[in-house]
C-alpha positions, 0 to 999 in steps of 0.5 A, spaced: 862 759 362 866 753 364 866 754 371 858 754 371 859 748 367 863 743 371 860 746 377 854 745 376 857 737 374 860 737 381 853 738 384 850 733 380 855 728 382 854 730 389 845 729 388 847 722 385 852 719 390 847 721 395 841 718 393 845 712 391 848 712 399 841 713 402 838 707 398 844 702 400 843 705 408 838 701 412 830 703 413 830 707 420 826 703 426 820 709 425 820 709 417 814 705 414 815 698 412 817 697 404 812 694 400 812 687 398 814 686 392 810 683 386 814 682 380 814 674 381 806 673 381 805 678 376 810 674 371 807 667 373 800 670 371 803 673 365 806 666 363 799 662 364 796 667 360 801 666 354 800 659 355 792 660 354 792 664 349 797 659 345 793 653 346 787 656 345 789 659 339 793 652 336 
């Protein structure tokens, strides 16, 4: 049982360091580009939401 145990650990940690591996190497020339990334737009639309709801409400 404990064999099954840490092995069965062991492999995870080898899935897991070779995901985190393969985000950190660089995209091959064949692979798509990766998506632009939204986050900043999405939060200002978010901030000037607020900011009306807040005015219109006071």
């Amino acid at each position: 049982m404990h064999f099954v145990l840490i092995n069965t650990l062991i492999q995870s940690s080898r899935r897991i360091q070779h995901r985190l591996l393969g985000n950190l190497r660089p995209p091959s020339a064949d692979a798509p580009l990766p998506r632009k990334d939204h986050t900043g737009f999405i939060l200002t639309l978010l901030g000037i939401t607020l900011g009306i709801t807040v005015y219109l409400m006071s």
